[in-house]
DRENPA-3360 file (N, C-alpha, C; in nm, 2 decimals, always signed):
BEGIN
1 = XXXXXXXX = +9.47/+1.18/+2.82/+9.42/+1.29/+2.89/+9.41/+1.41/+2.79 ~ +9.30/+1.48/+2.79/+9.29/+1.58/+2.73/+9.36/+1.74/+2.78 ~ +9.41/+1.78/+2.69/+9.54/+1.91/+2.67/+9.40/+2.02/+2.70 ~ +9.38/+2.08/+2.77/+9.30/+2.27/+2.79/+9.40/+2.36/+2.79 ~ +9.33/+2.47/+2.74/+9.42/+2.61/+2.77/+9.36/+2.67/+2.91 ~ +9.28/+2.62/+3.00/+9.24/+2.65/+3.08/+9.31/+2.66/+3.20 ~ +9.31/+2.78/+3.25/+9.42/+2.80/+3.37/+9.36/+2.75/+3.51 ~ +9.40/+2.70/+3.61/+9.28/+2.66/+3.69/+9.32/+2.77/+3.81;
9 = XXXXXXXX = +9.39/+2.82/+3.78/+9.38/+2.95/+3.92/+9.32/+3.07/+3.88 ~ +9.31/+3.10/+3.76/+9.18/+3.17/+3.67/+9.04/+3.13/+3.74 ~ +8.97/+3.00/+3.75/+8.87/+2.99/+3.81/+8.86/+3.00/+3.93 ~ +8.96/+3.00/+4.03/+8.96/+3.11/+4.16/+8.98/+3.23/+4.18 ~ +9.05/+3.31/+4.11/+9.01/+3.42/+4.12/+8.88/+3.50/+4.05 ~ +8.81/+3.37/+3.94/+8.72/+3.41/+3.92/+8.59/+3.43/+4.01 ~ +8.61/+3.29/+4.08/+8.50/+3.29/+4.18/+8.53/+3.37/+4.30 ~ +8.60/+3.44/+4.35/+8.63/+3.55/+4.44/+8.56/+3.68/+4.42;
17 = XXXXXXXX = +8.49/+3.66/+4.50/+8.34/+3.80/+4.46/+8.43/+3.96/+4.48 ~ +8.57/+3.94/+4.56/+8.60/+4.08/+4.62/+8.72/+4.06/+4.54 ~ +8.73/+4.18/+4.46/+8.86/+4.23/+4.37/+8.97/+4.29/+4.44 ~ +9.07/+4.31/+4.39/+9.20/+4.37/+4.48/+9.17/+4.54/+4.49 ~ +9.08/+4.61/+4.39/+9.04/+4.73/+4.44/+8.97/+4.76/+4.52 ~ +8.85/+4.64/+4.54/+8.73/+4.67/+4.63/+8.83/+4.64/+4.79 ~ +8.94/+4.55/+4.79/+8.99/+4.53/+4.90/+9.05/+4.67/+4.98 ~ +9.11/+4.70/+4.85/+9.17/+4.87/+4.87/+9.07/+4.92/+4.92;
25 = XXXXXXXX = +8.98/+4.96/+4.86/+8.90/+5.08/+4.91/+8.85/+5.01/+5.08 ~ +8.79/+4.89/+5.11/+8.80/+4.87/+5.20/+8.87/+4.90/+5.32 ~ +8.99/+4.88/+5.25/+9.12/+4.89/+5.39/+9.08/+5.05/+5.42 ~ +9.06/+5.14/+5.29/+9.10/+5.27/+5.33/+8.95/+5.35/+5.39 ~ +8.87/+5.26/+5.36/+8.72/+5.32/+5.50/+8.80/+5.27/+5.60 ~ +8.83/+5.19/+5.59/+8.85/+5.12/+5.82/+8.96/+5.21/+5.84 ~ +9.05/+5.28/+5.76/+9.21/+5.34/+5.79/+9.10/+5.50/+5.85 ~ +9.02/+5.52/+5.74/+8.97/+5.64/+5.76/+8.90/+5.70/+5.89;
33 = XXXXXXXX = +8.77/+5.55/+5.91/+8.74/+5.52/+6.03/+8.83/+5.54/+6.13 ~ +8.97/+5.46/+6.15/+9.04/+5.48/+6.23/+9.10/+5.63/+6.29 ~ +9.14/+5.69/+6.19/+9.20/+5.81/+6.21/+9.08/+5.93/+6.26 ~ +8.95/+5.91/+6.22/+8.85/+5.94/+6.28/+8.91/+5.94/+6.42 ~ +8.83/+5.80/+6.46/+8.86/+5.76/+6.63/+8.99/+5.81/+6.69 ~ +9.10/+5.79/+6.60/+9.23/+5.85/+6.72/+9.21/+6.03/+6.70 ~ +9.16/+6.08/+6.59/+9.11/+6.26/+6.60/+9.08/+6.27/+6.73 ~ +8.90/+6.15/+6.75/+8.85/+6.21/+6.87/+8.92/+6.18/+7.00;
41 = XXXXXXXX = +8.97/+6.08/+6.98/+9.03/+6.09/+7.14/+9.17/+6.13/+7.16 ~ +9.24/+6.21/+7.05/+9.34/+6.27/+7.05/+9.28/+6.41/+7.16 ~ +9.15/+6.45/+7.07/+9.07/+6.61/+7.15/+9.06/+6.55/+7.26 ~ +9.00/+6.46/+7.29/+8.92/+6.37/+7.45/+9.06/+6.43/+7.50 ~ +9.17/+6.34/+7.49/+9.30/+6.36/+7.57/+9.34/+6.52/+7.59 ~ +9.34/+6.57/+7.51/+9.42/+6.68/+7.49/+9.30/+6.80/+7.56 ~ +9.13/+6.78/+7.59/+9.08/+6.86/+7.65/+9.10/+6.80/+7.78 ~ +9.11/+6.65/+7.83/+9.15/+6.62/+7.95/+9.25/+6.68/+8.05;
49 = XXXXXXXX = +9.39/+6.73/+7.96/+9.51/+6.75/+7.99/+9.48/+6.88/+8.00 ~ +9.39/+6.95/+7.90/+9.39/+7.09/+7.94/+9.31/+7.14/+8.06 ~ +9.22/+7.06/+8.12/+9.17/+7.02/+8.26/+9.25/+7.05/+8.35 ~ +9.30/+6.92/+8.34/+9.41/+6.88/+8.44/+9.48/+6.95/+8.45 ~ +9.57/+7.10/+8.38/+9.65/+7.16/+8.35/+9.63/+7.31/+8.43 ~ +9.49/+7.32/+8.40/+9.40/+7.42/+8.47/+9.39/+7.40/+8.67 ~ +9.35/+7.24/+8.68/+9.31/+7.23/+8.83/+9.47/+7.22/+8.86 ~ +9.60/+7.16/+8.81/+9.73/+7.18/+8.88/+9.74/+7.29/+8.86;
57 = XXXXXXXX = +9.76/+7.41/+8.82/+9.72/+7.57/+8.85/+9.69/+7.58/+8.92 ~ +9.53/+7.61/+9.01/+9.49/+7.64/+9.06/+9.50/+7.60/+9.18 ~ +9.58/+7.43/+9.17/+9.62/+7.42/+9.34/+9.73/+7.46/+9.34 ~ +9.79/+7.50/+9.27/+9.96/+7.49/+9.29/+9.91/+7.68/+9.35 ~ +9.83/+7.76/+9.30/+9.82/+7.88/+9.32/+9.74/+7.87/+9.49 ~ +9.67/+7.78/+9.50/+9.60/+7.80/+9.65/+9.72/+7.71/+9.73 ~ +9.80/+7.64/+9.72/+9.92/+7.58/+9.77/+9.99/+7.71/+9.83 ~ +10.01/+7.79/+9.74/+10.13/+7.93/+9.75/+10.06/+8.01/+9.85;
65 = XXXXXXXX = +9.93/+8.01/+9.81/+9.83/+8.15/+9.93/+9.85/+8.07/+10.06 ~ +9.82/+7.93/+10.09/+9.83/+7.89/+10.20/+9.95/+7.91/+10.27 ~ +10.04/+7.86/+10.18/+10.19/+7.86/+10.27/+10.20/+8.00/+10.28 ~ +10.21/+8.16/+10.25/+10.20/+8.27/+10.27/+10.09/+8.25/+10.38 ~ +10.03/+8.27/+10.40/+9.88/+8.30/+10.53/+9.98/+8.23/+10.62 ~ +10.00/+8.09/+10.61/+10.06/+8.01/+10.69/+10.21/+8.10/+10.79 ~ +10.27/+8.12/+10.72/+10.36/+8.19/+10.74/+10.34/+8.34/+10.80 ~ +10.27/+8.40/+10.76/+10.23/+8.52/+10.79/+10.19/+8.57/+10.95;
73 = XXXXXXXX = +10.09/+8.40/+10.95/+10.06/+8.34/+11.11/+10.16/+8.31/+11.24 ~ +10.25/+8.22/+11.15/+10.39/+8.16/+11.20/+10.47/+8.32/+11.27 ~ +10.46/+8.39/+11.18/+10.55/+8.55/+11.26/+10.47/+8.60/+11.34 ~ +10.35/+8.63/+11.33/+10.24/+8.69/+11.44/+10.27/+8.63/+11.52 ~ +10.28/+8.51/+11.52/+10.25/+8.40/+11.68/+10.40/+8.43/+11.72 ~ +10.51/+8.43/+11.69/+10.61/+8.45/+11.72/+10.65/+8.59/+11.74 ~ +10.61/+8.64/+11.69/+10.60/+8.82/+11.79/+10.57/+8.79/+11.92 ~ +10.46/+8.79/+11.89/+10.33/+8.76/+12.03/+10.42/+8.69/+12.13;
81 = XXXXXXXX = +10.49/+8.58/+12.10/+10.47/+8.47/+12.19/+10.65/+8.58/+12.27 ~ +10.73/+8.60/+12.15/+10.81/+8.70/+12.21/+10.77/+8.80/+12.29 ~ +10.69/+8.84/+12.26/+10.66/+9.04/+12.34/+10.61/+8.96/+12.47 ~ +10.56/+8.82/+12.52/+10.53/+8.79/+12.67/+10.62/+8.77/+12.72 ~ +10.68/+8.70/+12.63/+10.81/+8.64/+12.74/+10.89/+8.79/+12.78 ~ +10.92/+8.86/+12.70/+11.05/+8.98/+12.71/+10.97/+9.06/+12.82 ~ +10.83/+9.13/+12.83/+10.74/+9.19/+12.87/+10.77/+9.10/+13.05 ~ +10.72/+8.97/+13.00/+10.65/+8.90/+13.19/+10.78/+8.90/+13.21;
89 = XXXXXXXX = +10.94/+8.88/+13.16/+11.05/+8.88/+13.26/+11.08/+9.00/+13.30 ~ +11.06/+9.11/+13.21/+11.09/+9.27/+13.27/+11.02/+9.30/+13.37 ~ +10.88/+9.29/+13.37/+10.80/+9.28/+13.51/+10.75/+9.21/+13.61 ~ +10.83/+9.09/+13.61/+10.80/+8.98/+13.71/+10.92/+9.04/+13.83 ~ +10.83/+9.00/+13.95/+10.92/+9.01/+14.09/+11.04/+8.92/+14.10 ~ +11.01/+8.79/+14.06/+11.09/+8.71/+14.06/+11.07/+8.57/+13.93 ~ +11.15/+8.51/+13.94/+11.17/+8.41/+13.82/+11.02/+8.32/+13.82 ~ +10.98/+8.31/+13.89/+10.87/+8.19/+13.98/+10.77/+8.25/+13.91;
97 = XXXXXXXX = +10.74/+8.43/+13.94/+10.63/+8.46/+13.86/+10.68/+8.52/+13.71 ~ +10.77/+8.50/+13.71/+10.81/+8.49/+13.53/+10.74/+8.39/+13.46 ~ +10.75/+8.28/+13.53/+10.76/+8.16/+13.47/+10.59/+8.13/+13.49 ~ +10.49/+8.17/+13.59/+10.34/+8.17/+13.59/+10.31/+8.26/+13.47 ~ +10.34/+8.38/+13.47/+10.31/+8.43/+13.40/+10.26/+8.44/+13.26 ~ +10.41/+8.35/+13.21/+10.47/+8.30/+13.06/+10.36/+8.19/+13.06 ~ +10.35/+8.11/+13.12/+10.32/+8.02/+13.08/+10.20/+8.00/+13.10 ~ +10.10/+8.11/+13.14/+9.93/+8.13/+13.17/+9.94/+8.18/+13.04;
105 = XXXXXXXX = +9.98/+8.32/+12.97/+9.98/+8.35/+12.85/+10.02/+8.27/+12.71 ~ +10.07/+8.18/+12.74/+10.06/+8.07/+12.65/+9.99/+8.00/+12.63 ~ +9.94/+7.98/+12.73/+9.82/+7.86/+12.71/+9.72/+7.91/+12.71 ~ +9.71/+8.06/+12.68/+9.59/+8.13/+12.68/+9.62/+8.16/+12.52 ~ +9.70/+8.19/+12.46/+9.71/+8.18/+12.32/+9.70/+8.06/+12.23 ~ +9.73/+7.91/+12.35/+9.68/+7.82/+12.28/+9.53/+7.80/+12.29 ~ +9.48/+7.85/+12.37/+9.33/+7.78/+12.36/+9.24/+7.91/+12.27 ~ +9.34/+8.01/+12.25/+9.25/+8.08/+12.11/+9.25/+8.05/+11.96;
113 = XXXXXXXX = +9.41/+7.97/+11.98/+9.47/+7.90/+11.81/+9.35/+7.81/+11.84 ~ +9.34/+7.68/+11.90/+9.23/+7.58/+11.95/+9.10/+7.61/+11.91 ~ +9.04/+7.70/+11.91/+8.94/+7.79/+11.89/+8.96/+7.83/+11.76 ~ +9.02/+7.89/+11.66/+9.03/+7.90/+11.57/+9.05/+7.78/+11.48 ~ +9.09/+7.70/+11.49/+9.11/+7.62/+11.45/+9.00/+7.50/+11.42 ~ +8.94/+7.46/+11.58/+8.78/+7.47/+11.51/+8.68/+7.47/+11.43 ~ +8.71/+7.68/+11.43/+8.63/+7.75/+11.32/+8.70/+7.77/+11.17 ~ +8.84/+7.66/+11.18/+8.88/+7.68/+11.06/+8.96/+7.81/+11.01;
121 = XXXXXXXX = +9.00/+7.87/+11.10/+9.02/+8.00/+11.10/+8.98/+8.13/+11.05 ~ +8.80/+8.07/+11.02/+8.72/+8.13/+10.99/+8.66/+8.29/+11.06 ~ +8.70/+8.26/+11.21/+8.67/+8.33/+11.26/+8.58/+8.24/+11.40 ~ +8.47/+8.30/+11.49/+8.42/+8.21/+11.64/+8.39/+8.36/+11.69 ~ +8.23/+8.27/+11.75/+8.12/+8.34/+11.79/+8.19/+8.43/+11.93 ~ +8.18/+8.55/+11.97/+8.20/+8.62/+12.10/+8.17/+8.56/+12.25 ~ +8.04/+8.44/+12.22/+8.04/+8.39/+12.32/+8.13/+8.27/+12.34 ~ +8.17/+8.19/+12.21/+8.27/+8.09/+12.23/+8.39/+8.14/+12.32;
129 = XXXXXXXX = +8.45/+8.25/+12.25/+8.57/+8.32/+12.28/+8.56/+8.32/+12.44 ~ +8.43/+8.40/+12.49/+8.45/+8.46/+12.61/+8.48/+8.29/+12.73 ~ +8.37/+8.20/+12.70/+8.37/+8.07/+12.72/+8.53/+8.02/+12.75 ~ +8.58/+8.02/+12.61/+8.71/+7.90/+12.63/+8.77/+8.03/+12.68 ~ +8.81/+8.15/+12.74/+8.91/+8.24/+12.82/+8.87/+8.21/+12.95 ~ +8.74/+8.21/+12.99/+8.75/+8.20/+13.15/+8.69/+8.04/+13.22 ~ +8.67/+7.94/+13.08/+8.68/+7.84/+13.13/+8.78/+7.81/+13.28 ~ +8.88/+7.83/+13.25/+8.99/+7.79/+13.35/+9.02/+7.82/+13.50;
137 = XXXXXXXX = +8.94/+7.97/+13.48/+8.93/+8.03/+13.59/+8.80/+8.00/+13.70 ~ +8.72/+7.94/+13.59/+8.58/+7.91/+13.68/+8.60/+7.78/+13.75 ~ +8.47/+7.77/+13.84/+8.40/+7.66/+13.91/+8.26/+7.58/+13.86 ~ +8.30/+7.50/+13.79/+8.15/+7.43/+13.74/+8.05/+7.38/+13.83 ~ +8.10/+7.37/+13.95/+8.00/+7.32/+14.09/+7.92/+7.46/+14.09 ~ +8.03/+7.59/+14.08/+7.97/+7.69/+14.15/+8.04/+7.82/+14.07 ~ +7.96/+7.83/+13.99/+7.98/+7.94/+13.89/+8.02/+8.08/+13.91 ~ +8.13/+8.15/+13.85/+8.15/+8.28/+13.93/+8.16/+8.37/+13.79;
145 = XXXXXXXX = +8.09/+8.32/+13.69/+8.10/+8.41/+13.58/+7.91/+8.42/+13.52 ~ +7.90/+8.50/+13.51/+7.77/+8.49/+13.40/+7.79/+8.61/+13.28 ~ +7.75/+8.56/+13.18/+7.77/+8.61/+13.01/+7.67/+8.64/+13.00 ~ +7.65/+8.77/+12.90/+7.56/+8.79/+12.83/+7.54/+8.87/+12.76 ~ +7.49/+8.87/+12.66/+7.54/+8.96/+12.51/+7.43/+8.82/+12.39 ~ +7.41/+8.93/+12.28/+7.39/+8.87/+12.16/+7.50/+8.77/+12.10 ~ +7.46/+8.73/+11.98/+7.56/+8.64/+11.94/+7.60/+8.77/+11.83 ~ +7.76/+8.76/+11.83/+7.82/+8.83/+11.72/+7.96/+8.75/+11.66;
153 = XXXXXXXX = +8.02/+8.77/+11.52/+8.10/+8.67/+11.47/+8.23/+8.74/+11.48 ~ +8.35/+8.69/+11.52/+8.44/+8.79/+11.54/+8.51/+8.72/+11.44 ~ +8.62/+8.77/+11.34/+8.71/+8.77/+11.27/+8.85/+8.73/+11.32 ~ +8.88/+8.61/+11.25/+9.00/+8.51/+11.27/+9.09/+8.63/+11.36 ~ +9.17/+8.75/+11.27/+9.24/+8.84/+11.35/+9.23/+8.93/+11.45 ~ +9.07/+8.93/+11.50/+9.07/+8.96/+11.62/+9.00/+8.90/+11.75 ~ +9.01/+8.76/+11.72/+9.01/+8.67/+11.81/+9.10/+8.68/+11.92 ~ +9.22/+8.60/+11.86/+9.33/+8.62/+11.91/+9.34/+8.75/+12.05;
161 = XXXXXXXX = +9.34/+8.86/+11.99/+9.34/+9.03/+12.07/+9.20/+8.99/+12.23 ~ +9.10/+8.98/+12.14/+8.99/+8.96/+12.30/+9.03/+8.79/+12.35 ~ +9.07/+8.71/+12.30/+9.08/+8.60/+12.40/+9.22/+8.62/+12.50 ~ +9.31/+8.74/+12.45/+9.42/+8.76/+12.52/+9.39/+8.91/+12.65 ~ +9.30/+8.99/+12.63/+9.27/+9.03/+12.72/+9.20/+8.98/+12.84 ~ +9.08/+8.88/+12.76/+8.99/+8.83/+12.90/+9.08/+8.73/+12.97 ~ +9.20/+8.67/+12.92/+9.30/+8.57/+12.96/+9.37/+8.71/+13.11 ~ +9.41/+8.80/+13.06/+9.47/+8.96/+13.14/+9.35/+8.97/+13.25;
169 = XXXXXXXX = +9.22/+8.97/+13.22/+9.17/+8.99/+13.31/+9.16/+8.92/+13.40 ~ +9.09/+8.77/+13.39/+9.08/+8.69/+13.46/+9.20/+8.66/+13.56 ~ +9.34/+8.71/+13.47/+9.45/+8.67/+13.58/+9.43/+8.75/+13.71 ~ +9.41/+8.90/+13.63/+9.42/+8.96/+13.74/+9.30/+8.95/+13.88 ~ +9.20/+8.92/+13.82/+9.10/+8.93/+13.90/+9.11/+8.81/+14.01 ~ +9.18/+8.71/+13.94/+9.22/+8.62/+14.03/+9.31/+8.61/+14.13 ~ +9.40/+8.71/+14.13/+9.54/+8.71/+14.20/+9.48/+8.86/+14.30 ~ +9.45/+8.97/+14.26/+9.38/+9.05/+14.30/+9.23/+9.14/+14.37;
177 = XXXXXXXX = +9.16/+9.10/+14.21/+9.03/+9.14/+14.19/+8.91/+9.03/+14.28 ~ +8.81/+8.99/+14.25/+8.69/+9.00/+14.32/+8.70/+8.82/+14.29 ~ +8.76/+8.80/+14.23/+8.81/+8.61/+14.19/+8.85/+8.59/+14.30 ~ +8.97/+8.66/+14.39/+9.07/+8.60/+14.45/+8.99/+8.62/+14.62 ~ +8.83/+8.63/+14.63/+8.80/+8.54/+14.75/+8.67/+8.47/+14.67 ~ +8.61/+8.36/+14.81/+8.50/+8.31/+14.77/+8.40/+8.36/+14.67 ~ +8.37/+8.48/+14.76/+8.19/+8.56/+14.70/+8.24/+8.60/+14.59 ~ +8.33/+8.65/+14.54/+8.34/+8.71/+14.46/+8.32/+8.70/+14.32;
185 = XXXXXXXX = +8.25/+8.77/+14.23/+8.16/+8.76/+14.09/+8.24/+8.85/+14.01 ~ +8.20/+8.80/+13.87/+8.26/+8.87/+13.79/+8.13/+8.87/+13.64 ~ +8.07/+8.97/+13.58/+7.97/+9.02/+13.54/+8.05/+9.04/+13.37 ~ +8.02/+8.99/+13.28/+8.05/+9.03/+13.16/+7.97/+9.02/+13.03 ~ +7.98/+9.16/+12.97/+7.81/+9.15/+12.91/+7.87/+9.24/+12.78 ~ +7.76/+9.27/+12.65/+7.79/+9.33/+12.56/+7.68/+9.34/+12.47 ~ +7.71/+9.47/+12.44/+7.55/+9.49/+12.33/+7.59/+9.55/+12.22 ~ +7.53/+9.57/+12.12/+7.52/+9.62/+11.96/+7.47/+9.74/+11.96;
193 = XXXXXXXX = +7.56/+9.84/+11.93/+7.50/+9.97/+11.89/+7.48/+9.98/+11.76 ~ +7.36/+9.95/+11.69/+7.34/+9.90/+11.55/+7.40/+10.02/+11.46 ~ +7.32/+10.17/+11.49/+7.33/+10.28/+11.47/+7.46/+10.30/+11.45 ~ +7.57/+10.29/+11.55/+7.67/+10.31/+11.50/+7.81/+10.22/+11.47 ~ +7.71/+10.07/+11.45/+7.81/+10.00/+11.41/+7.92/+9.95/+11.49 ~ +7.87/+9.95/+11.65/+8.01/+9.97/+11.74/+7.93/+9.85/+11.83 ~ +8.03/+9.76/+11.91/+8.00/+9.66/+12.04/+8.04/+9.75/+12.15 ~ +8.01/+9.75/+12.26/+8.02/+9.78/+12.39/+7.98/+9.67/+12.46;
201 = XXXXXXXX = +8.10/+9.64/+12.55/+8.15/+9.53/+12.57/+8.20/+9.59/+12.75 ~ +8.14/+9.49/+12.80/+8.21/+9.54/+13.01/+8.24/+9.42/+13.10 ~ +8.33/+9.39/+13.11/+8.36/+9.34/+13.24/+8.36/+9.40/+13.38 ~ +8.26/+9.36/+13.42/+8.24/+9.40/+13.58/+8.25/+9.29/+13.70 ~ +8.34/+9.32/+13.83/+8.37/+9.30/+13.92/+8.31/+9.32/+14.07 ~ +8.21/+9.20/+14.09/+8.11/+9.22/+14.21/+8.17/+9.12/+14.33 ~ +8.14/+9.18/+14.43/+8.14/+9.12/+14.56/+8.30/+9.03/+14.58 ~ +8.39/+9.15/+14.53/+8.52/+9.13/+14.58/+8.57/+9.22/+14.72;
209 = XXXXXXXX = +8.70/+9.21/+14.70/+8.80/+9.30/+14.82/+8.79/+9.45/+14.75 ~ +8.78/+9.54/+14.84/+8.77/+9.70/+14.86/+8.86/+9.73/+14.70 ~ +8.88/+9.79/+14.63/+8.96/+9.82/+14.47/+8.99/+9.99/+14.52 ~ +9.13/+9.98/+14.48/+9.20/+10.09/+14.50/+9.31/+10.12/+14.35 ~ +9.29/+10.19/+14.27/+9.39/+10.26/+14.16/+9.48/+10.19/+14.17 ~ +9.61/+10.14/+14.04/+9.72/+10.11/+14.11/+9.82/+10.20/+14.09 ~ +9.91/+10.17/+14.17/+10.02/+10.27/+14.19/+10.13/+10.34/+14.04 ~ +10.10/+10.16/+14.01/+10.22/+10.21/+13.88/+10.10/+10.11/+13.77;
217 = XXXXXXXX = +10.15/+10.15/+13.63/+10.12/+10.05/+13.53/+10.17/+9.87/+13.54 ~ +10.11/+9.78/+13.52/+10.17/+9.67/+13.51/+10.20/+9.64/+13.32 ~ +10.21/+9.54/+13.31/+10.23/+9.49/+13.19/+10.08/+9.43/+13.12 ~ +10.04/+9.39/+13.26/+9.90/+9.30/+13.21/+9.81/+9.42/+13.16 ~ +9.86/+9.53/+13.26/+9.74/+9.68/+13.21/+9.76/+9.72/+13.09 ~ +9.92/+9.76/+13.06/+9.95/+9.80/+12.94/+9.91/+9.69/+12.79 ~ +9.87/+9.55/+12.83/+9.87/+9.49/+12.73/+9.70/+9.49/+12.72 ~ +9.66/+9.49/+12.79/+9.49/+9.51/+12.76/+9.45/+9.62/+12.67;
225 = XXXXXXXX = +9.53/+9.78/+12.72/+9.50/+9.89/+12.68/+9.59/+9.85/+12.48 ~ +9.67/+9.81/+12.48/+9.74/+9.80/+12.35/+9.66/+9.71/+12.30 ~ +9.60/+9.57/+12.31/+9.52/+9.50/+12.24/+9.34/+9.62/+12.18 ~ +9.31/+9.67/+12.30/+9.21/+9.77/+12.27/+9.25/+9.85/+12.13 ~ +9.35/+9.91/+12.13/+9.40/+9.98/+12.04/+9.43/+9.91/+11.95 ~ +9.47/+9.81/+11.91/+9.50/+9.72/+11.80/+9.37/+9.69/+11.70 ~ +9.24/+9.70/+11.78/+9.12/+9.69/+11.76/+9.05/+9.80/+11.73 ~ +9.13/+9.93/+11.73/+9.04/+10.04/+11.70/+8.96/+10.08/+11.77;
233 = XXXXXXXX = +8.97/+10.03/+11.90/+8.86/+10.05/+11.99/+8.88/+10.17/+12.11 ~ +8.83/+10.14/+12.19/+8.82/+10.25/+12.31/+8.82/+10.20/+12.45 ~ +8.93/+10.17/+12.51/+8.92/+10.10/+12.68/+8.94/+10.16/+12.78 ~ +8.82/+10.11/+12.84/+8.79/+10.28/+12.99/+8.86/+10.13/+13.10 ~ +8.93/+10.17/+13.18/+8.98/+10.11/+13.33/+8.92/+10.16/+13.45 ~ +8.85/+10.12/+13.48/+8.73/+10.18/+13.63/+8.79/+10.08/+13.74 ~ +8.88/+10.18/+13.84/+8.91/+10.09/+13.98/+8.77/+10.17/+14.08 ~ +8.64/+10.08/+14.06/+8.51/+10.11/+14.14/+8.58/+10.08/+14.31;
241 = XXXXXXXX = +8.54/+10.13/+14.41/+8.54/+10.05/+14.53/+8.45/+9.92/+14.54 ~ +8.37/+9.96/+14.47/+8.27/+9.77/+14.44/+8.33/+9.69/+14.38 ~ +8.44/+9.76/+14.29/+8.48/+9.62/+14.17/+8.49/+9.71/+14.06 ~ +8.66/+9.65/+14.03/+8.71/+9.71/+13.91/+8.64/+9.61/+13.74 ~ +8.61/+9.78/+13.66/+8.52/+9.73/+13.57/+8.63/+9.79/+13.45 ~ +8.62/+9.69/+13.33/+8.71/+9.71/+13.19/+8.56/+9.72/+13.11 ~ +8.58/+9.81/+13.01/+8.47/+9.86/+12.92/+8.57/+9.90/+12.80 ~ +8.49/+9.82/+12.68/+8.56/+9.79/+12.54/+8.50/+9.89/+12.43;
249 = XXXXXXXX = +8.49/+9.95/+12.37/+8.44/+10.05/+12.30/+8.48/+10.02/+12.16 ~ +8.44/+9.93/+12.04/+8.54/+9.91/+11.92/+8.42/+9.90/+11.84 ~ +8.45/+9.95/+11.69/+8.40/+9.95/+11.59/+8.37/+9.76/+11.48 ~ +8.25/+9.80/+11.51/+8.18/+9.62/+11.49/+8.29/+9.57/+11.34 ~ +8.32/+9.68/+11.28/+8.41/+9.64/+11.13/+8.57/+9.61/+11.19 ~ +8.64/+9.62/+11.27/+8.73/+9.61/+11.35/+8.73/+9.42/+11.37 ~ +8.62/+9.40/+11.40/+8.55/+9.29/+11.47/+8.58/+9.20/+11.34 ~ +8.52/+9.21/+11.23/+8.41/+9.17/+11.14/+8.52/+9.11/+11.04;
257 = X = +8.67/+9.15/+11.00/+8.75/+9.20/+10.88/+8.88/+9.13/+10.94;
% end
């Protein structure tokens, strides 16, 4: 056999087109490339999170407003629902009409939450309002109410105030007024004084029993006249011998706010 100085792993690494620096430089584009790609989606991430960072703010901040409103609601209604009860037991004859009392004004406060609720507590049209208060009191065979007025938008906080008077009236007119026989009608209407920004608003009582002044204040009177006032408005009490008429006098921004 013939003796070479010829190395034979020499001729593989000779025939190897890629040197151990071109391998380097290699590795360090794809490393470079790499770190490129995790830059961008380090930003991608980190603008995502600062998204996300912003919208859990923003509900955590309308979370807080709601539960305040929420709350704020929760004591109103709990006033309210107190000042009837303490109010209809101080002026009831007996426990029987304690207990009608309380519990017609309740359910006349529920069907104005009902009503708001709805609308979201956006607020509900004047004719809705007047609608769901003397639903209860009417006859759908034989109608003893007719409405009429423009359409106007009343404001979540003073919903509540007119669906609790026309609830006051209807009682009364029912136990009393021009409700409490057959013929008897009840007229309620309302117009827009553009000029001065004001509703005038009347319940009128037709083709009832003879109306005579009452002796003393009730509760239901005093609560009509204090809801008026809560509203900035103006409420005339007319005991007509035709039929006692309530007339509302309030400033349309009262309404509106």
């Amino acid at each position: 056999m013939l003796k070479t100085d010829h190395d034979p792993y020499a001729s593989l690494e000779a025939s190897d087109p890629t040197s151990p620096q071109e391998v380097l430089a290699a590795e360090n584009v794809s490393l470079r490339l790499l770190l490129t790609q995790a830059k961008l989606s380090a930003e991608t991430l980190l603008e995502q999170a600062g998204i996300d960072a912003k919208e859990r703010e923003a509900a955590d901040k309308l979370q807080k407003l709601i539960l305040e409103e929420l709350h704020h609601r929760i004591k109103n209604t709990l006033a309210t629902v107190g000042a009837i009860a303490s109010q209809s037991l101080r002026n009831a004859s007996s426990m029987k009409d304690a207990q009608h009392a309380i519990e017609g004004r309740l359910l006349a406060l529920g069907r104005a939450h009902d009503l708001l609720l709805q609308a979201r507590w956006t607020g509900a049209d004047l004719r809705n309002i007047v609608h769901g208060a003397t639903e209860p009191f009417d006859n759908p065979d034989k109608p003893r109410f007719s409405v009429q007025g423009p359409d106007v938008q009343i404001a979540s906080g003073a919903v509540i105030a007119i669906a609790m008077t026309l609830n006051e009236l209807c009682t009364n007119t029912t136990k009393f007024g021009a409700l409490s026989v057959s013929a008897g009608r009840v007229a309620i209407s309302w117009t827009v004084d553009e000029p001065a920004s004001r509703l005038h608003f009347t319940w009128k009582e037709q083709d009832g029993p003879p109306v005579a002044a009452p002796t003393r204040q009730s509760f239901g009177t005093r609560l009509i006249e204090t809801l008026g006032r809560q509203l900035k408005g103006a409420v005339k009490l007319t005991y007509e011998p035709s039929g006692f008429v309530y007339f509302l006098d309030v400033p349309l921004l009262s309404l509106e706010s």
